[in-house]
C-alpha positions as CSV (number, residue, x, y, z in Angstrom):
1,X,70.6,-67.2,-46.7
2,X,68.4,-63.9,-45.8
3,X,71.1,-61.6,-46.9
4,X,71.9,-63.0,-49.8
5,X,68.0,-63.0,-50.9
6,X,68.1,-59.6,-49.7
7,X,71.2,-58.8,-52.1
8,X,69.5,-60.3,-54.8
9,X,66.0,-58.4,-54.0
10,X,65.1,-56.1,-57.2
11,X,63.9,-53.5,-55.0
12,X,64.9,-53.5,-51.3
13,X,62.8,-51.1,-48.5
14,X,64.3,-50.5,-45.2
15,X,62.3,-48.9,-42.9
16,X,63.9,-47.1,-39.5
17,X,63.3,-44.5,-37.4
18,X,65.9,-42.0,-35.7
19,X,67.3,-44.3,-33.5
20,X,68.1,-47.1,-35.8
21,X,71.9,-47.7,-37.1
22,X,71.7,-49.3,-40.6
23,X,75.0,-48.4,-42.0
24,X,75.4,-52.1,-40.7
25,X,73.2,-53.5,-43.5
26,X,73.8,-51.0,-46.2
27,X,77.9,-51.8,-45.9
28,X,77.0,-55.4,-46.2
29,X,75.2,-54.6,-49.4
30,X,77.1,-52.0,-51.0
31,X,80.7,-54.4,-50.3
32,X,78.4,-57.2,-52.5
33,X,78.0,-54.7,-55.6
34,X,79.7,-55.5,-58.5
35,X,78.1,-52.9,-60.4
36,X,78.0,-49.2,-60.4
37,X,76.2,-47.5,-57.9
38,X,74.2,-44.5,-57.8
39,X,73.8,-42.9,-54.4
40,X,71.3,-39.9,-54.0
41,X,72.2,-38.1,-51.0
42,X,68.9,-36.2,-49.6
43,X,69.9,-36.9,-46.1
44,X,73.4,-37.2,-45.3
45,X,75.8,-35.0,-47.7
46,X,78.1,-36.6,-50.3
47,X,81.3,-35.6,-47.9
48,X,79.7,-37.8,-45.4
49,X,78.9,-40.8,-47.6
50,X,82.6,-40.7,-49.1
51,X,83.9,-41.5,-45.4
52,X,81.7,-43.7,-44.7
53,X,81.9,-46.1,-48.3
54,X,85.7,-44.6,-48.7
55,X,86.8,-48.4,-50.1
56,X,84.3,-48.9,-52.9
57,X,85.3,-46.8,-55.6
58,X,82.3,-47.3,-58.3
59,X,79.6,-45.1,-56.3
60,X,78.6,-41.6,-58.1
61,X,77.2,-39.3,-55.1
62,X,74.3,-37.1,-56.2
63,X,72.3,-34.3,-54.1
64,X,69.3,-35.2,-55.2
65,X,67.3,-37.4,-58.0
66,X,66.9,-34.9,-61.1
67,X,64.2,-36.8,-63.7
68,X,65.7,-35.0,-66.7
69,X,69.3,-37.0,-65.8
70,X,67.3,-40.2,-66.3
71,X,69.1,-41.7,-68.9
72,X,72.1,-40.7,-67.9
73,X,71.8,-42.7,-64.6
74,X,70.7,-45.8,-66.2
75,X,73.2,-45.9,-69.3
76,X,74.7,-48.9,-68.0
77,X,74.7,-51.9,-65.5
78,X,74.1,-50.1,-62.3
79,X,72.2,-49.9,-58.5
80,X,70.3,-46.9,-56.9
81,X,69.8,-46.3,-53.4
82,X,68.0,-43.7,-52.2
83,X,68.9,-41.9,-48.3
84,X,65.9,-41.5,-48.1
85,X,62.5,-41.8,-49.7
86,X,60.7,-39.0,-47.4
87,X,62.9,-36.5,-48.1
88,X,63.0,-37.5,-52.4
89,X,59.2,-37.8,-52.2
90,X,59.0,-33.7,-50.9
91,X,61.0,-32.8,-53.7
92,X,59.0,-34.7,-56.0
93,X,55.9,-35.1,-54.4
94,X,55.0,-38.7,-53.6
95,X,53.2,-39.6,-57.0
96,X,55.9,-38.1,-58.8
97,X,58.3,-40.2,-56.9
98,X,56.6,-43.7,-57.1
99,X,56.6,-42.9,-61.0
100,X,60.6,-42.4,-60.8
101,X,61.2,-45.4,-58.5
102,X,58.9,-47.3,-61.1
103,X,60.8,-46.3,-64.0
104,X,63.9,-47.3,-62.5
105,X,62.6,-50.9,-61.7
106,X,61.3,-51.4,-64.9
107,X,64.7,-51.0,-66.7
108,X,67.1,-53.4,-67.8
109,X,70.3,-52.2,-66.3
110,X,69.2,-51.2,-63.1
111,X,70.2,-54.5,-61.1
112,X,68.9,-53.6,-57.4
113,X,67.4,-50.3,-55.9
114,X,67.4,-49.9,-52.3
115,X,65.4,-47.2,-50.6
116,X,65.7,-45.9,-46.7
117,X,62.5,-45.2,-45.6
118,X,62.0,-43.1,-42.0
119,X,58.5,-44.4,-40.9
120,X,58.2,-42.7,-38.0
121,X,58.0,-39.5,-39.7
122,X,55.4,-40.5,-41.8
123,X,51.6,-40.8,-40.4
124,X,50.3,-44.1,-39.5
125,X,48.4,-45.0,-42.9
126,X,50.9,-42.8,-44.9
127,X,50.2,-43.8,-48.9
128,X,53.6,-43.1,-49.8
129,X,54.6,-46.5,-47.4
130,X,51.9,-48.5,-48.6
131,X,52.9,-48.2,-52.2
132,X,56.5,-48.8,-51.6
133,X,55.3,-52.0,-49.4
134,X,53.3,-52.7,-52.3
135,X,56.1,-52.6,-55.2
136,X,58.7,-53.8,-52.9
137,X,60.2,-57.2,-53.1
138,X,61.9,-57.4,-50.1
139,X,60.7,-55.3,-46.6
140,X,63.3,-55.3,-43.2
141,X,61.9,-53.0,-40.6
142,X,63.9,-52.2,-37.3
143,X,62.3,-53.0,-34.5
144,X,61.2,-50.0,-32.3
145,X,62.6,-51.5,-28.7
146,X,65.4,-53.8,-30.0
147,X,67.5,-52.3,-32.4
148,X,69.1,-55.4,-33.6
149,X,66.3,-57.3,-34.3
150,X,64.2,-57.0,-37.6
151,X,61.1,-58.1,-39.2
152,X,61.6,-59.3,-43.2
153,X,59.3,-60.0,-45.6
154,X,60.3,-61.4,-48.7
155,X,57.9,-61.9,-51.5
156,X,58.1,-64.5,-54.5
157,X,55.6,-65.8,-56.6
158,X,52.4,-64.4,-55.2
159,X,53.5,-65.4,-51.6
160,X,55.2,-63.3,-48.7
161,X,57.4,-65.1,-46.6
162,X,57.5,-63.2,-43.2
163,X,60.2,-64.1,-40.1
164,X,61.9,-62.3,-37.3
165,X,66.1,-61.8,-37.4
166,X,68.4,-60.9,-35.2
167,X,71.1,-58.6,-37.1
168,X,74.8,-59.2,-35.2
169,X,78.2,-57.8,-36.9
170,X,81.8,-58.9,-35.8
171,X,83.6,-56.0,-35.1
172,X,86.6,-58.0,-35.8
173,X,86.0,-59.2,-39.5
174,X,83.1,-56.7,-40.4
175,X,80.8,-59.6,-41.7
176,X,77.1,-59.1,-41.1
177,X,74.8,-62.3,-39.9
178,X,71.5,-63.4,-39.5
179,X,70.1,-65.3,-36.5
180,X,66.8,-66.2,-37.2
181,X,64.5,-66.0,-33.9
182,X,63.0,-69.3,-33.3
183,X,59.2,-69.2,-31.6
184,X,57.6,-71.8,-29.5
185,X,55.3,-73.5,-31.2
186,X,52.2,-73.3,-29.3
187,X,50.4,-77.0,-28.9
188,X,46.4,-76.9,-29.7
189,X,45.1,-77.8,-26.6
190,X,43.2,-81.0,-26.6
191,X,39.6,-80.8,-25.6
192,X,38.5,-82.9,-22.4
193,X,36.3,-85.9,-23.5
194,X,33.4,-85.6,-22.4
195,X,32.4,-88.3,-19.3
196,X,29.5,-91.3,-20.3
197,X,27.6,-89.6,-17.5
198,X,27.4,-86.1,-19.2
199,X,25.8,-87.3,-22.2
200,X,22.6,-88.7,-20.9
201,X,19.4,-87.6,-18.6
202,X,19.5,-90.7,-16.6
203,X,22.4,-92.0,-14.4
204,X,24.4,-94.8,-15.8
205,X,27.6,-94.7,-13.2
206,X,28.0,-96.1,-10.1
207,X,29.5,-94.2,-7.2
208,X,30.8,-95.6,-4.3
209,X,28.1,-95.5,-2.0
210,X,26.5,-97.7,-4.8
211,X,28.9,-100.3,-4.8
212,X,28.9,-100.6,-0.7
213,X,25.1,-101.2,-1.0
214,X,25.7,-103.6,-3.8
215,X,28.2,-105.6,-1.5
216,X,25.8,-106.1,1.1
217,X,23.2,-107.4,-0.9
218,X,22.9,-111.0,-0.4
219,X,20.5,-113.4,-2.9
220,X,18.9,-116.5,-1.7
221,X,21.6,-118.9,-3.9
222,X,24.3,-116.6,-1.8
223,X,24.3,-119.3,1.1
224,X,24.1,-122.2,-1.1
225,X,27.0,-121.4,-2.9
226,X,29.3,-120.1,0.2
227,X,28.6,-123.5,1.5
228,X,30.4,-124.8,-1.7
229,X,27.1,-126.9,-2.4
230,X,25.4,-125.6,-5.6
231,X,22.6,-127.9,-6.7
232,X,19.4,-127.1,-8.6
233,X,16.0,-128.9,-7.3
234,X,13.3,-129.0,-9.6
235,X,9.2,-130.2,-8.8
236,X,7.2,-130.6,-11.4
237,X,3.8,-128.3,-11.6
238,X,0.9,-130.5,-11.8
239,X,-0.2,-128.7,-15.2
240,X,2.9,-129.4,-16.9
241,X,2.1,-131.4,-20.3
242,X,4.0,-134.5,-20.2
243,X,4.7,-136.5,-23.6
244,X,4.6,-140.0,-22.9
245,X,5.5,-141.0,-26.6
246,X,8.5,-141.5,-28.4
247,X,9.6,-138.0,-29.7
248,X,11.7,-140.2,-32.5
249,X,9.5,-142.9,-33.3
250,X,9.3,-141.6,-37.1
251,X,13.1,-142.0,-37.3
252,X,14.2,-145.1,-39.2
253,X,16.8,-145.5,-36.6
C-alpha cells in the first residue's frame, strides 16, 4: 500500500546520501509508468541510465533541464525525474529551480515528478530542502546507519502521515516491498494513589504495635462476658423523677 501511494504521489522527493542504493526504488517506479518519461541526467550520464532502465523503452535521456525546451517536454502525458536536484539547482540556481519544478507540477500532462535529492551535501538548514519538503507530497529518506530502512511522510489533506519502513527486494522476482516497523507502544505509567495517611496532619492508621496494645486492653464488661454471663444491673438514683400516673389515661382505650 506505501508504494503504490508513493507511485501515485504528484511529486515524490527522495533524499540519500553517498552511501544509499536507490536504483531499488526508482526501478520499482519507473517498471509502473505507463507514460512517457523524461529523465534529466545531471549525475549519472545517459549511457549509464540506458543500462540500467535498458527494458523500458518510453524514457527520453536529457543532460540537463534547458527552460526554453519547456513545452517541448510537457507536450504530452508524461513523468520527470530529476538525478538530482543539487546538481539542477547549481545550473539554475535554487530559485530558478523551484520555479521550474513548480511549473512542471502545475501542468496538466505531467503525471508524477520524482526528484533525487543528496542531503548530505547540502548544509543542515539548506532552503533549497525545505522548499522541496514543503511542495512535496510524498518524502522517503534513507536512513543514515541502516540502509534498508526509510522514513516516509506522505501528506493528504492538510495532514502528514509519518511511519518507518523497511525496504527488501527479491533478487529472484525483482519485486520491491514494504515492511512497516512496528513500535512498542509505550503504557502511561499509572500514578501511585496516594495512602489515607499522607493526606492528613494527624495520624489516622494503626500500626502494629497499636493493635498489640489494643489486644491487651481489657474493660470492666471483659470478665462478665468471658464468663458467658452478660446481665445489666440498674439502681435507681434517689433524684430520679418518678411518674406515678397513668402516662395513657387520656386515651379512650
Amino acid at each position: 500500500m506505501t508504494l503504490f501511494k508513493l507511485r501515485t504521489a504528484p511529486l515524490l522527493l527522495i533524499e540519500d546520501d553517498g552511501n544509499k542504493n536507490i536504483l531499488p526504488l526508482l526501478l520499482d517506479l519507473v517498471q509502473q509508468e505507463k507514460t512517457s518519461l523524461n529523465l534529466f541526467c545531471y549525475e549519472q550520464p545517459a549511457s549509464n541510465w540506458r543500462n540500467i532502465l535498458k527494458e523500458k523503452q518510453n524514457i527520453i535521456y536529457y543532460k540537463e533541464y534547458d527552460p526554453d525546451l519547456y513545452d517541448k517536454y510537457t507536450s504530452g502525458k508524461c513523468s520527470v525525474i530529476v538525478d538530482s536536484v543539487n546538481q539542477m539547482a547549481i545550473c539554475l540556481s535554487w530559485s530558478k529551480c523551484l520555479e521550474n519544478i513548480k511549473r512542471f507540477l502545475s501542468n496538466q500532462n505531467v503525471a508524477q515528478i520524482i526528484l533525487v535529492l543528496h542531503k548530505d551535501c547540502l548544509p543542515h538548514y539548506s532552503k533549497l530542502r525545505i522548499h522541496l519538503n514543503h511542495i512535496a507530497s510524498a518524502i522517503i529518506s534513507y536512513d543514515k546507519t541502516d540502509p534498508c530502512k526509510v522514513n516516509i511522510q506522505l501528506k493528504k489533506s492538510g495532514k502528514v502521515v509519518k511511519s518507518e519502513e523497511i525496504l527488501t527486494l527479491d533478487n529472484r522476482t525483482g519485486v520491491l516491498k514494504t515492511v512497516p516497523i512496528v513500535k512498542a507502544e509505550k503504557k502511561e505509567e499509572e500514578p501511585e494513589k496516594p495512602l489515607p495517611g499522607n493526606l492528613t496532619t494527624f495520624k489516622i492508621e494503626v500500626d502494629q504495635t497499636d493493635k498489640l496494645e489494643k489486644y491487651k486492653l481489657k474493660l470492666p464488661y471483659m470478665s462478665k462476658i468471658n464468663e458467658g454471663e452478660s446481665k445489666v444491673y440498674y439502681e435507681p438514683d434517689a433524684v430520679d423523677d418518678w411518674d406515678e400516673e397513668d402516662p395513657d389515661e387520656d386515651l379512650d382505650i
